[in-house]
C-alpha positions as CSV (number, residue, x, y, z in Angstrom):
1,X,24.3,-115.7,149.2
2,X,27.5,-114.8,147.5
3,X,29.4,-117.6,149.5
4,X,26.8,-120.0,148.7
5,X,26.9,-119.2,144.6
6,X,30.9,-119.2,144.7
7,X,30.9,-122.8,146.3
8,X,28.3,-124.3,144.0
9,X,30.6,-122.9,141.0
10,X,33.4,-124.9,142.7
11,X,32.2,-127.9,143.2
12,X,30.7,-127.8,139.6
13,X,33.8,-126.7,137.7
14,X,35.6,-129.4,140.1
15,X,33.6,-132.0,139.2
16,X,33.7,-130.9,135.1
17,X,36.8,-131.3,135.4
18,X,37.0,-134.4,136.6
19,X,35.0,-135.8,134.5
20,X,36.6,-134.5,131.8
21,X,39.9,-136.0,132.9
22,X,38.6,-139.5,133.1
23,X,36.5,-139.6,129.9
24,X,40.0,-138.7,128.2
25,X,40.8,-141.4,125.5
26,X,44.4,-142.2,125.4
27,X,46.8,-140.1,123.3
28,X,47.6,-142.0,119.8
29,X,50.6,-141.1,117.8
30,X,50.1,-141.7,114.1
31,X,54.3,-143.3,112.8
32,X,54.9,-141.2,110.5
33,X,54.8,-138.2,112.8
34,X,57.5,-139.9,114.5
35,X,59.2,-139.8,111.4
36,X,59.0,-136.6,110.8
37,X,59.8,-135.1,114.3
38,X,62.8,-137.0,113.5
39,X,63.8,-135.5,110.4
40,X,63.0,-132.0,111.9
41,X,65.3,-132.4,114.9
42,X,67.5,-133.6,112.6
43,X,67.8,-131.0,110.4
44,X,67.4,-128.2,113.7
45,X,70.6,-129.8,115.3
46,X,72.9,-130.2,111.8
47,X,71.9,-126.6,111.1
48,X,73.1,-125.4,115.2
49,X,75.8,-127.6,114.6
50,X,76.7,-126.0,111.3
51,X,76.4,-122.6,113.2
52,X,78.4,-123.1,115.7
53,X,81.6,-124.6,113.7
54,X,81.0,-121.6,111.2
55,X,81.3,-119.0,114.0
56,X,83.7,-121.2,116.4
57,X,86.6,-118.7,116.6
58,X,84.4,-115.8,116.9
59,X,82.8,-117.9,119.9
60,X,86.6,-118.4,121.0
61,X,87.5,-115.4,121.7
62,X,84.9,-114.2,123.0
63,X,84.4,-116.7,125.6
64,X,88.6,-115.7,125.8
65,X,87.7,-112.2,126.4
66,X,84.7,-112.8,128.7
67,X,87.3,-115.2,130.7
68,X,89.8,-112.4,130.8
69,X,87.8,-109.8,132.2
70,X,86.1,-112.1,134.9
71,X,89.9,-112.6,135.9
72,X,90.7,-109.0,136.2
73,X,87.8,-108.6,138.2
74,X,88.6,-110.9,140.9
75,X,92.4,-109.7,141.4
């Protein structure tokens, strides 16, 4: 009986589902939420940009000193 109850749940939450897939309406993105993905990446990738010019020589030499000891390692 077990058997028989966990294959009814199956084929029921198989065939919910794909119901539910095809009664799906198509996705519709309003244009101003384009416009404002936009101007959120925008601002995202000025502001890493801005971080990573501020901090550049500290990033220097430590990709430097990373360099060095992965050299030091292999002789």
């Amino acid at each position: 009986m077990p058997r028989f109850v966990f294959a009814v749940t199956i084929c029921i939450s198989l065939w919910g589902g794909a119901t539910a897939v095809s009664a799906a309406t198509p996705a519709y993105v309003d244009p101003t939420t384009g416009g404002i993905l936009f101007q959120a990446l925008a601002v995202a990738f000025t502001f890493l940009s801005g971080i990573i010019y501020f901090f550049s020589s500290q990033i220097k030499r430590g990709v430097a000193r990373l360099w060095r000891l992965w050299r030091e390692r292999g002789e």
